[in-house]
Z-matrix of the N, CA and C atoms (Angstrom, degrees):
N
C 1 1.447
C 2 1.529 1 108.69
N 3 1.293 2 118.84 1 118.46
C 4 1.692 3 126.52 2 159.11
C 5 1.542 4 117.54 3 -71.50
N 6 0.955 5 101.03 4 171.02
C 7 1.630 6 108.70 5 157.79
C 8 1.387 7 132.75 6 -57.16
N 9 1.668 8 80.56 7 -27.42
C 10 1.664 9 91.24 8 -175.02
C 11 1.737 10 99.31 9 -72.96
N 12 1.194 11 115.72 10 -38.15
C 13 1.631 12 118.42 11 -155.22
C 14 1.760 13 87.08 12 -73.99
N 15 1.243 14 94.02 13 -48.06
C 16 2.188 15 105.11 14 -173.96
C 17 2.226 16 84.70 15 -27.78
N 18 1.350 17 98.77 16 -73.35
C 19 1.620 18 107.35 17 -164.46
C 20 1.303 19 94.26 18 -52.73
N 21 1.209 20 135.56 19 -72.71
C 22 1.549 21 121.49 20 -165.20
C 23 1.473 22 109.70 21 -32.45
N 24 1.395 23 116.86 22 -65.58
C 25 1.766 24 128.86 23 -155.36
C 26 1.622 25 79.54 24 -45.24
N 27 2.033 26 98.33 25 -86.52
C 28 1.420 27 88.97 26 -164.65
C 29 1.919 28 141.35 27 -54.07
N 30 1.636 29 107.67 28 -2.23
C 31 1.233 30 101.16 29 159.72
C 32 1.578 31 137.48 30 -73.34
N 33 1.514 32 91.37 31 10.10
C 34 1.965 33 107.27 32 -162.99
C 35 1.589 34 65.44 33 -98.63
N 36 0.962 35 145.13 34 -121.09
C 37 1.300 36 147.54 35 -143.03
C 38 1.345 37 118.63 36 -47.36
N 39 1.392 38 126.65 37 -19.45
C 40 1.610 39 122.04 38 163.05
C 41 1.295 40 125.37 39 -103.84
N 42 1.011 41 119.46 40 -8.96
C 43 1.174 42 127.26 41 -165.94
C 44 1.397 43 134.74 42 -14.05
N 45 1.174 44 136.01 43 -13.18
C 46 1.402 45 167.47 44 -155.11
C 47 1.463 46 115.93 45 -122.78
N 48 1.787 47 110.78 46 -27.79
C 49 1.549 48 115.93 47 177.56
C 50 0.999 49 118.38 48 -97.40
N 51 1.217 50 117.14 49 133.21
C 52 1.849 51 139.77 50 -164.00
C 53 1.648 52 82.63 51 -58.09
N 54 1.269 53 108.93 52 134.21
C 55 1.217 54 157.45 53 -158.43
C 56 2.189 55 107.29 54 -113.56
N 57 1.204 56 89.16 55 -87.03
C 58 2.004 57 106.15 56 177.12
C 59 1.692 58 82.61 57 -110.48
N 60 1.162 59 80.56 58 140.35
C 61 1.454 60 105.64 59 146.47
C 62 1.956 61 122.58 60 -127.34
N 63 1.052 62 115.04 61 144.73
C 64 2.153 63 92.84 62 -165.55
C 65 1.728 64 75.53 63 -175.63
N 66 1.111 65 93.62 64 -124.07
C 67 1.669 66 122.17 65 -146.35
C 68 2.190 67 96.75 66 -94.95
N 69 1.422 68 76.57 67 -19.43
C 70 2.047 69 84.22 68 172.80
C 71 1.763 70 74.24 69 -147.51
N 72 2.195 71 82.34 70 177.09
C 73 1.677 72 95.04 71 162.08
C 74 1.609 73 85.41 72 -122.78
N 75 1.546 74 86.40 73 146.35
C 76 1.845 75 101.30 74 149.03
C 77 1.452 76 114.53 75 -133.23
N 78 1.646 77 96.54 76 144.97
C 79 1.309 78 81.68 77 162.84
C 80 1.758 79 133.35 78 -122.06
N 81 0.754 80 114.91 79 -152.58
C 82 1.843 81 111.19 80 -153.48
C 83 1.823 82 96.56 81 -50.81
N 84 1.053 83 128.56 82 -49.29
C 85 1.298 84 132.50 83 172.28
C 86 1.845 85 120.72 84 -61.72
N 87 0.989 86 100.97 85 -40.58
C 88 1.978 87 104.37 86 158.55
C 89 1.241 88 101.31 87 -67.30
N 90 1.457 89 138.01 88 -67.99
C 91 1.241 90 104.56 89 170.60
C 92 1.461 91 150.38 90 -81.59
N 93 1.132 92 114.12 91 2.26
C 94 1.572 93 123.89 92 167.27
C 95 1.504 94 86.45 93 -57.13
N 96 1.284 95 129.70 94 -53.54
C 97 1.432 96 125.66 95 -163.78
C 98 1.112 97 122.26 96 -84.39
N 99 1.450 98 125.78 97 -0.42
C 100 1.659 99 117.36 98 172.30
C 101 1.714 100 87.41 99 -99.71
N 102 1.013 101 122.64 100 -37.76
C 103 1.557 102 121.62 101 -174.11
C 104 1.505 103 118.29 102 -62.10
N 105 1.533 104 100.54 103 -27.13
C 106 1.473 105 100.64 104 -173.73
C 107 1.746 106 98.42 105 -99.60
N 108 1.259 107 100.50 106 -3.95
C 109 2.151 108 88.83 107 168.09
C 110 1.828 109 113.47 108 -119.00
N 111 1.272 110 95.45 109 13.17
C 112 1.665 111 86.58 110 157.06
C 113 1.658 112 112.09 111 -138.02
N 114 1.519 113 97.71 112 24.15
C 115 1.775 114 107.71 113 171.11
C 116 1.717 115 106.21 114 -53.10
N 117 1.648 116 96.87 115 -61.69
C 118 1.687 117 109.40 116 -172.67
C 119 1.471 118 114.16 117 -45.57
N 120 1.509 119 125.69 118 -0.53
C 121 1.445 120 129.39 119 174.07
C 122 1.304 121 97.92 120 -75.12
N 123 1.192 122 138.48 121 -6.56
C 124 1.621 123 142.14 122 -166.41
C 125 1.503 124 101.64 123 -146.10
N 126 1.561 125 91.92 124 161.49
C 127 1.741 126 98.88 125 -171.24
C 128 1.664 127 105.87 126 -149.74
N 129 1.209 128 105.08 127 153.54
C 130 1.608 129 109.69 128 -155.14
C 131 1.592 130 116.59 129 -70.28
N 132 0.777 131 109.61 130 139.29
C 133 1.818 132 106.88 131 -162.57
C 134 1.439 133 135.36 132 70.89
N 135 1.485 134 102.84 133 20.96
C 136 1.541 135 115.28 134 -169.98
C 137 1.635 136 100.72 135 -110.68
N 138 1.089 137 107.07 136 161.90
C 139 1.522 138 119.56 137 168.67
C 140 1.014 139 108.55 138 -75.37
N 141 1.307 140 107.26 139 147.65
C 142 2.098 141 117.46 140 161.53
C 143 1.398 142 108.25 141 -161.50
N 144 1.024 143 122.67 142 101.12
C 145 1.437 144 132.49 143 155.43
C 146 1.599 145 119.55 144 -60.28
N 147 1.414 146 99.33 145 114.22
C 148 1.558 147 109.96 146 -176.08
C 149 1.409 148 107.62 147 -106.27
N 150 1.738 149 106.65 148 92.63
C 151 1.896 150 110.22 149 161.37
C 152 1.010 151 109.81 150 -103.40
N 153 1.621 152 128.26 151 117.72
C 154 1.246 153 121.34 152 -175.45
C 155 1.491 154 100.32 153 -150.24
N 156 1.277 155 148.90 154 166.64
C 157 1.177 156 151.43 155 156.93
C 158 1.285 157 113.64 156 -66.41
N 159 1.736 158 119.76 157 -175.80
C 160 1.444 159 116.70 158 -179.65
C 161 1.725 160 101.82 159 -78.82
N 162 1.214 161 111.58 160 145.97
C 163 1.488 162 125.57 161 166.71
C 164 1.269 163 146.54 162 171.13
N 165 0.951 164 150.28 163 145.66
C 166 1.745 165 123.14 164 -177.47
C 167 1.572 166 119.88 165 -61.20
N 168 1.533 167 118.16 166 -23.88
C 169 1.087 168 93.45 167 -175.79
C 170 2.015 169 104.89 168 -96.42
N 171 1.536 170 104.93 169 23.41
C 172 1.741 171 105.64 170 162.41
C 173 1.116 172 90.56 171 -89.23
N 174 1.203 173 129.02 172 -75.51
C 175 1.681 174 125.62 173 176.42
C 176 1.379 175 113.49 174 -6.05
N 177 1.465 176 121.53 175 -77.34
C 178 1.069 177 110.16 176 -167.47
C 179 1.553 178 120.31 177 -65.81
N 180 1.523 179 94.55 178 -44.65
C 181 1.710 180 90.92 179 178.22
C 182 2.001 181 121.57 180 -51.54
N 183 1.195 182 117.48 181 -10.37
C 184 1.223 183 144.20 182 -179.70
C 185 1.233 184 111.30 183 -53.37
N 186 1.904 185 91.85 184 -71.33
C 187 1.685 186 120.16 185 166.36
C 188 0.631 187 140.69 186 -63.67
N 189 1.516 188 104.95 187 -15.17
C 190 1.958 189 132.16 188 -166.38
C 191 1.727 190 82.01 189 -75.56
N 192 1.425 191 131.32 190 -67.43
C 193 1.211 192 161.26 191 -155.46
C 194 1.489 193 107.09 192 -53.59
N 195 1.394 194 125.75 193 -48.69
C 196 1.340 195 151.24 194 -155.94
C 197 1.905 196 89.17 195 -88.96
N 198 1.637 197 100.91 196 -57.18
C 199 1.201 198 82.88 197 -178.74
C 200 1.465 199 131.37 198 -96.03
N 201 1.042 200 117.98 199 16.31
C 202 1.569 201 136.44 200 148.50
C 203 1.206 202 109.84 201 -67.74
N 204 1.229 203 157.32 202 -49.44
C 205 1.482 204 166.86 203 139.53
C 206 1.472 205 113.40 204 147.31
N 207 1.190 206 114.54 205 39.39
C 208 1.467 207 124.80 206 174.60
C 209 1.609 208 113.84 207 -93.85
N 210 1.494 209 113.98 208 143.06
C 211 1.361 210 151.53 209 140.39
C 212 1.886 211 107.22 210 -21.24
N 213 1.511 212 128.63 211 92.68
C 214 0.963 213 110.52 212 -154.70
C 215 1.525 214 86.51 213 -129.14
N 216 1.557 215 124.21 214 115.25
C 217 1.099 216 134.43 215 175.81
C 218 2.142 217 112.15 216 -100.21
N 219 1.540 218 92.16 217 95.03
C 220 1.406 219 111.83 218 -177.41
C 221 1.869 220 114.70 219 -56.29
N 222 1.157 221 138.19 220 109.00
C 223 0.947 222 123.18 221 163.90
C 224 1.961 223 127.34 222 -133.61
N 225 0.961 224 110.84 223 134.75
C 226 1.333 225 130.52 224 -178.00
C 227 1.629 226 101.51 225 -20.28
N 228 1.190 227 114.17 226 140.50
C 229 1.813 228 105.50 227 172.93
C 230 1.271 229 118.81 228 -85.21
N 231 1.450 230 111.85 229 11.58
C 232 1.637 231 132.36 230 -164.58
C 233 1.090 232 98.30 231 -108.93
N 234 1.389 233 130.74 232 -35.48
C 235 1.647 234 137.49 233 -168.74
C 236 1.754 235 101.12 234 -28.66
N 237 1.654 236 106.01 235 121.77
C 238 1.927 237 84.92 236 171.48
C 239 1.409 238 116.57 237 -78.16
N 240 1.264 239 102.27 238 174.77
C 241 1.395 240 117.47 239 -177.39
C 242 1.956 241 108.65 240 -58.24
N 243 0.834 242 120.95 241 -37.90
C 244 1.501 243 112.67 242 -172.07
C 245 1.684 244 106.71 243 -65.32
N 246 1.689 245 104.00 244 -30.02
C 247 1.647 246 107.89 245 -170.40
C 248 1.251 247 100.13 246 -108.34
N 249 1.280 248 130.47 247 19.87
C 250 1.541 249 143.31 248 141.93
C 251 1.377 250 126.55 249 -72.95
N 252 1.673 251 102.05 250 -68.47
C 253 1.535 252 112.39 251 152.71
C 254 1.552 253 114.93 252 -37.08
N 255 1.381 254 135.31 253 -44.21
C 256 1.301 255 134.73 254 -157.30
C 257 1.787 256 113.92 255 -88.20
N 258 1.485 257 104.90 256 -35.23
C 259 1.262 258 120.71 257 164.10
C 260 1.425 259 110.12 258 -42.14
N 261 1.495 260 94.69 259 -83.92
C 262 1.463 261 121.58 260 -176.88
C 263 1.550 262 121.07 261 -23.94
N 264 1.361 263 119.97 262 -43.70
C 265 1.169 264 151.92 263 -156.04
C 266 1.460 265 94.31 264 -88.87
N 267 1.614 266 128.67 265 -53.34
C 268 0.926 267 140.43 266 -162.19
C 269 1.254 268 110.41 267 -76.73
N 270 1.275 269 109.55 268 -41.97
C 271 1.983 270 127.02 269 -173.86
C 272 1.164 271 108.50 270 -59.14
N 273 1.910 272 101.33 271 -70.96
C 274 1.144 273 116.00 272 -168.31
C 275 1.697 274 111.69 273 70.90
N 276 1.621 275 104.80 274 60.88
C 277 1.474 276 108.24 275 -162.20
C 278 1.592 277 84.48 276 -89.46
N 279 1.821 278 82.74 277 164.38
C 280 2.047 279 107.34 278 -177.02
C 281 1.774 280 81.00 279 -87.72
N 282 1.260 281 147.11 280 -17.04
C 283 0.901 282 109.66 281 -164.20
C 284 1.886 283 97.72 282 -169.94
N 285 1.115 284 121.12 283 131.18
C 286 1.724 285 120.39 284 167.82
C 287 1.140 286 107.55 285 -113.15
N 288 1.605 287 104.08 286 128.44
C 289 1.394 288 113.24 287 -179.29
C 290 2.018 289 99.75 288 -109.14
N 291 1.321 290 107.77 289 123.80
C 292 1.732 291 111.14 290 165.14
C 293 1.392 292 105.99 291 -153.48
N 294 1.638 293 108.97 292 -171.02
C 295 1.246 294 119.56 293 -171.70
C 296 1.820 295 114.50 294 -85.58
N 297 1.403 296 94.18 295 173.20
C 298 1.719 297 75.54 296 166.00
C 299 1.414 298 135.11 297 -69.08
N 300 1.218 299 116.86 298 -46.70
C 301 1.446 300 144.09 299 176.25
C 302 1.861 301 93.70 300 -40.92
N 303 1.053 302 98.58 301 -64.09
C 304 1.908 303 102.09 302 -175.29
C 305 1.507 304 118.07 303 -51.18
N 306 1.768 305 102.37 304 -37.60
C 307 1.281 306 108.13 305 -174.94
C 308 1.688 307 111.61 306 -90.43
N 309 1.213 308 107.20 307 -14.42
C 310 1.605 309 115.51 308 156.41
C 311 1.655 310 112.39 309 -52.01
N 312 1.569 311 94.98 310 -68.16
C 313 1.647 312 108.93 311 177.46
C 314 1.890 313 108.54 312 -42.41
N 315 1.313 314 97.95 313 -48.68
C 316 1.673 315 83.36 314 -159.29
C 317 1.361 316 99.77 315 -119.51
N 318 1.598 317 128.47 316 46.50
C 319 1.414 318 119.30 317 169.51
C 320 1.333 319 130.84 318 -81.18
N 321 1.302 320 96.25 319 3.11
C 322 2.052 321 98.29 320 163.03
C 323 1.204 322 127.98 321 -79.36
N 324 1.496 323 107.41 322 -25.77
C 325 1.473 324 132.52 323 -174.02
C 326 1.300 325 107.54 324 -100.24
N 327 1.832 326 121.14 325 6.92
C 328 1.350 327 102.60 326 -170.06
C 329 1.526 328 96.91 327 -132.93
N 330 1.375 329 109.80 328 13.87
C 331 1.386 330 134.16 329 -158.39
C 332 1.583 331 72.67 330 -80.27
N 333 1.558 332 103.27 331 160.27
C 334 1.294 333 134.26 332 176.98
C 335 1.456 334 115.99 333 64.98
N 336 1.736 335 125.85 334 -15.87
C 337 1.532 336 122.60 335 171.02
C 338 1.031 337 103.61 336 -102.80
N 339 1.243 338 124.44 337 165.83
C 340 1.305 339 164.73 338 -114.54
C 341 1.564 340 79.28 339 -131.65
N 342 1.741 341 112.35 340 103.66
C 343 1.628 342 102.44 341 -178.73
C 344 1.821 343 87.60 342 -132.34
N 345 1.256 344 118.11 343 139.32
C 346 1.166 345 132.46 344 174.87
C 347 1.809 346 114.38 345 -122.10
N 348 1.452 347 131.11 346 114.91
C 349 1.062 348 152.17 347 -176.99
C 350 1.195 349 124.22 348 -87.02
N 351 1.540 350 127.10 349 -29.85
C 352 1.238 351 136.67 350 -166.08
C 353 1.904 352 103.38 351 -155.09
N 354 1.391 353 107.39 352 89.50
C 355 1.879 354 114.37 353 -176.31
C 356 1.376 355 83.15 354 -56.34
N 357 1.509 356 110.35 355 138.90
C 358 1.717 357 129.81 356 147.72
C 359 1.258 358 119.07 357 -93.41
N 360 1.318 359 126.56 358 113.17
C 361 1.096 360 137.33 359 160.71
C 362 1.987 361 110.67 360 -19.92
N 363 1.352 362 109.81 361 123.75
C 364 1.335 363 110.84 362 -177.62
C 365 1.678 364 101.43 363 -136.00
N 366 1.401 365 110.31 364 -165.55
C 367 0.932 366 106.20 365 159.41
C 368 1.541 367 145.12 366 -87.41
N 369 1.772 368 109.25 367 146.79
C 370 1.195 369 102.16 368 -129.44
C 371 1.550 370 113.32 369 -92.26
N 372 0.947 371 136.68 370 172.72
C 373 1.371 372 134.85 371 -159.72
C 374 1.262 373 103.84 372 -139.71
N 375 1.574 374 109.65 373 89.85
C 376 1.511 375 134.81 374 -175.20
C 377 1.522 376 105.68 375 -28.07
N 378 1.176 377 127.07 376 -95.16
C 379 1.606 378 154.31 377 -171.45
C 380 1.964 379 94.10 378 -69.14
N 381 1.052 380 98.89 379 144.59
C 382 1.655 381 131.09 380 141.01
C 383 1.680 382 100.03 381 -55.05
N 384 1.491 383 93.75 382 145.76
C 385 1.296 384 118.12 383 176.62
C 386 1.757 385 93.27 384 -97.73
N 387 1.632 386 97.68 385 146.33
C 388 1.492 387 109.40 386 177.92
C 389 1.453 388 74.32 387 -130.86
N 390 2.069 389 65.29 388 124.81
C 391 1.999 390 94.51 389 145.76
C 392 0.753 391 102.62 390 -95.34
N 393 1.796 392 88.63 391 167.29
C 394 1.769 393 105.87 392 175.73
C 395 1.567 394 109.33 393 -103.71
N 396 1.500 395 112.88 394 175.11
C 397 1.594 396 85.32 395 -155.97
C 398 2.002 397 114.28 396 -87.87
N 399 1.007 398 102.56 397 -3.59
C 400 1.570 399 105.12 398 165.06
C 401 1.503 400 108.87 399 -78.02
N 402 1.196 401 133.02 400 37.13
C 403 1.438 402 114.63 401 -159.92
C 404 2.202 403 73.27 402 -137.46
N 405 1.764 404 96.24 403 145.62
C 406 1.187 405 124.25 404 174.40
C 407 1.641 406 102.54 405 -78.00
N 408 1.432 407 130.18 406 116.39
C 409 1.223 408 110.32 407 148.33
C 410 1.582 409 138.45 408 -122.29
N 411 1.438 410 101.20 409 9.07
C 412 1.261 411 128.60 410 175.62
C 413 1.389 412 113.91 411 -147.47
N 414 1.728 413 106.39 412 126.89
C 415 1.269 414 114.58 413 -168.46
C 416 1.583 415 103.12 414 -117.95
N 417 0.927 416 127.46 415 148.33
C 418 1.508 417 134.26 416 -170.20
C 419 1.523 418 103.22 417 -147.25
N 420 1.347 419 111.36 418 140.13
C 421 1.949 420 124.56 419 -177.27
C 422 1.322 421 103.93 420 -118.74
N 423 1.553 422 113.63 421 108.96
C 424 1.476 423 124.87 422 160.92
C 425 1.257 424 117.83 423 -121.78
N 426 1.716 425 105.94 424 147.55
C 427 1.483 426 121.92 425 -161.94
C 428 1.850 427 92.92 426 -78.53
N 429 0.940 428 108.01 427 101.49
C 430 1.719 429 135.59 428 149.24
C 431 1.410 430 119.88 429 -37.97
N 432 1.548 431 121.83 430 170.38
C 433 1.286 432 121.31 431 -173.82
C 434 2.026 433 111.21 432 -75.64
N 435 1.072 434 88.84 433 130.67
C 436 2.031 435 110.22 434 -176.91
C 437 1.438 436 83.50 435 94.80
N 438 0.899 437 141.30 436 -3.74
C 439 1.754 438 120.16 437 -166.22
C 440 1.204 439 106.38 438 84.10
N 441 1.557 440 135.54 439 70.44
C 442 1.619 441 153.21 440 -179.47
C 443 1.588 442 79.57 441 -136.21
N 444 1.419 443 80.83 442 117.81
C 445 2.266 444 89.99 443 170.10
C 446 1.364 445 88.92 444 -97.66
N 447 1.428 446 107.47 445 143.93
C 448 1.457 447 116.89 446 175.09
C 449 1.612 448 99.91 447 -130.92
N 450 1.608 449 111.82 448 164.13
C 451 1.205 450 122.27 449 161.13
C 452 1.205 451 135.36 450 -91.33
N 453 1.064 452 129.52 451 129.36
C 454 1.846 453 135.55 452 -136.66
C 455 1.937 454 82.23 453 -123.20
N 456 1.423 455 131.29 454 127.10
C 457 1.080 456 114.03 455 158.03
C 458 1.880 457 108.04 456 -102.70
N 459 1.356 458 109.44 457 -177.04
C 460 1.649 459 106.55 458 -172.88
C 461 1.805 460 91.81 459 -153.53
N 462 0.959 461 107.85 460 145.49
C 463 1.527 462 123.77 461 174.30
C 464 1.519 463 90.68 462 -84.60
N 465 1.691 464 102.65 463 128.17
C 466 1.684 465 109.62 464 137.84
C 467 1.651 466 117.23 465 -1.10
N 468 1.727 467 107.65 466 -98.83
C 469 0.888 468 112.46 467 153.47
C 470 1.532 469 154.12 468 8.62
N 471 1.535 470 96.86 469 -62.74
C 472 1.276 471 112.19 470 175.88
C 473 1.585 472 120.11 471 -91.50
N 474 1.396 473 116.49 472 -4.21
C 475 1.259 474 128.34 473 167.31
C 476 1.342 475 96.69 474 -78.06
N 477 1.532 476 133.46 475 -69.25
C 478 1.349 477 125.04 476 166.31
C 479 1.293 478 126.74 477 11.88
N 480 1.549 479 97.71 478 -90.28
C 481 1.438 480 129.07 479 -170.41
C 482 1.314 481 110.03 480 -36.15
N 483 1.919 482 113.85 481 -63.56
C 484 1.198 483 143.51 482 172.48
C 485 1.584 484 100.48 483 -35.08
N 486 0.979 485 102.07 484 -75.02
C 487 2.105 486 102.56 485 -173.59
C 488 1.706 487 85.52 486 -62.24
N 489 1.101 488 153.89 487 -73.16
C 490 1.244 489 135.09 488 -179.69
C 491 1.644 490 132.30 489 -2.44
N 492 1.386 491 96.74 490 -62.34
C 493 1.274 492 129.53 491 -157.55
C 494 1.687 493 101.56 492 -88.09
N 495 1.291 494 98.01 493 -47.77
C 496 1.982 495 100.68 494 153.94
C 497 0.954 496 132.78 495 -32.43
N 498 1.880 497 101.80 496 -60.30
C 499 1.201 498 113.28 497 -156.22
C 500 1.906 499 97.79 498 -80.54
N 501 1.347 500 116.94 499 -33.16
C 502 1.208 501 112.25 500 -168.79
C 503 1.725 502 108.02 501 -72.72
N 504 1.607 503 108.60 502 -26.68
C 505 1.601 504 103.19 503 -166.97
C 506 1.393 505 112.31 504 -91.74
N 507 1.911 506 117.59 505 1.61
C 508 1.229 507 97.51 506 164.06
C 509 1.333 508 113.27 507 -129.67
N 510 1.576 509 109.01 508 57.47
C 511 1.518 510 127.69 509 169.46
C 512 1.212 511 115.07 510 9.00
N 513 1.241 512 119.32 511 54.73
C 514 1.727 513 142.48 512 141.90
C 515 1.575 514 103.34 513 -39.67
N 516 1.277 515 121.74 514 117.31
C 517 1.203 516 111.58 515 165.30
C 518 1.582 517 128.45 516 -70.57
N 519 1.358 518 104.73 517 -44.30
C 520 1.591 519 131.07 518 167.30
C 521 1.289 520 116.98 519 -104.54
N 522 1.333 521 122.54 520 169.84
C 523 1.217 522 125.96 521 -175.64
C 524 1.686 523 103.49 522 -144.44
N 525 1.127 524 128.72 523 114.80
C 526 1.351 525 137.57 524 -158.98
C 527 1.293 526 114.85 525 -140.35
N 528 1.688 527 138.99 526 108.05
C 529 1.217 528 112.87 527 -158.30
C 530 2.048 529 89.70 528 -145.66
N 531 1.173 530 89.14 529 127.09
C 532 1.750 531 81.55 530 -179.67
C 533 1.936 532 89.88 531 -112.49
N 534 1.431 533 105.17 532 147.01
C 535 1.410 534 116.39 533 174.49
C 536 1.755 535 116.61 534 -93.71
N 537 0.986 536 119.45 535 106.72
C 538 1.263 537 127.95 536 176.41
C 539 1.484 538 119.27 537 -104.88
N 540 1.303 539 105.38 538 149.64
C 541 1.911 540 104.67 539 176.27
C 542 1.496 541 102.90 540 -104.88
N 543 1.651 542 114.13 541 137.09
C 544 1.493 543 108.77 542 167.68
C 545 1.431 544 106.97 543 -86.79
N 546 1.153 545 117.74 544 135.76
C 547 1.390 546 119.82 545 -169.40
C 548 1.451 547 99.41 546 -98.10
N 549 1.589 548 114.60 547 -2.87
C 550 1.700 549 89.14 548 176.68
C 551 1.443 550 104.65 549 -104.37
N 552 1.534 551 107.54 550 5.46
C 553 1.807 552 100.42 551 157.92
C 554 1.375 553 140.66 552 -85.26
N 555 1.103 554 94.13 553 -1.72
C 556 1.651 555 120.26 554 170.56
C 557 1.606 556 107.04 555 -60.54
């Protein structure tokens, strides 16, 4: 189970409850549906590096990704350029998804991939993709011993569990989350 499937299940039964809240609200059914018509911008077992700032439409493109069945290597929109270049190089993603502003900032370094700024609605891709559970679907880069960043992969799945296991060990009764942009990280 992805994140993406987490939103599907529970949008069959909520469908109607605000979902993001940010710059619009949607709820679980607005986004099952922007997610499920700009999924087909991504393809299952492919790379995609997601640099984007805070927002709903990173969110979705996130989910868009997850539920296409792609390899989704999350990174900070701050990441510098040398450990951008180094990523990049390393991945070798089918595709980088960020904002404009970022891709302003780092278009020398982003020259030659496949960088997309604005997902177009395509056709839509009913269901979430299920992985299977040997399958990578989130990739994450941490600085390693001497300072060697390595790539850490994570099962679908095992992201799950993790927010699972959160959510149960710090007996939150509710869960309430409004999305805001810091404007002095821009």
């Amino acid at each position: 189970m992805s994140l993406a499937t987490l939103l599907y299940e529970k949008g069959k039964t909520n469908p109607s409850k605000a979902f993001l809240i940010g710059e619009k609200t949607l709820t679980y059914n607005d986004a099952i549906e922007e997610i499920s018509s700009i999924a087909s911008n991504f393809s299952p077992g492919e790379t995609v590096v997601h640099l984007m700032y805070n927002s709903i439409p990173s969110i979705l493109a996130y989910l868009a990704a997850f539920w296409a069945g792609s390899k989704i290597i999350a990174l900070d929109p701050l990441t510098s350029a040398e450990d951008l270049k180094f990523i990049l190089e390393d991945a070798k993603p089918a595709v980088v998804i960020t904002d404009d502003e970022i891709y302003n900032r780092e278009k020398d370094i982003l020259k030659g991939y496949k960088v997309i700024t604005q997902l177009q609605k395509k056709e839509e891709i009913r269901e979430p993709y299920e992985y299977k559970d040997n399958e990578a679907g989130l990739i994450y880069y941490y600085a390693g011993i001497a300072g060697k960043t390595m790539q850490v992969l994570h099962s679908p799945r095992r992201v799950i569990k993790n927010i699972e296991e959160s959510y149960n060990t710090s007996q939150i009764q509710e869960v309430r989350s409004v999305l805001r942009e810091c404007p002095e990280c821009k």
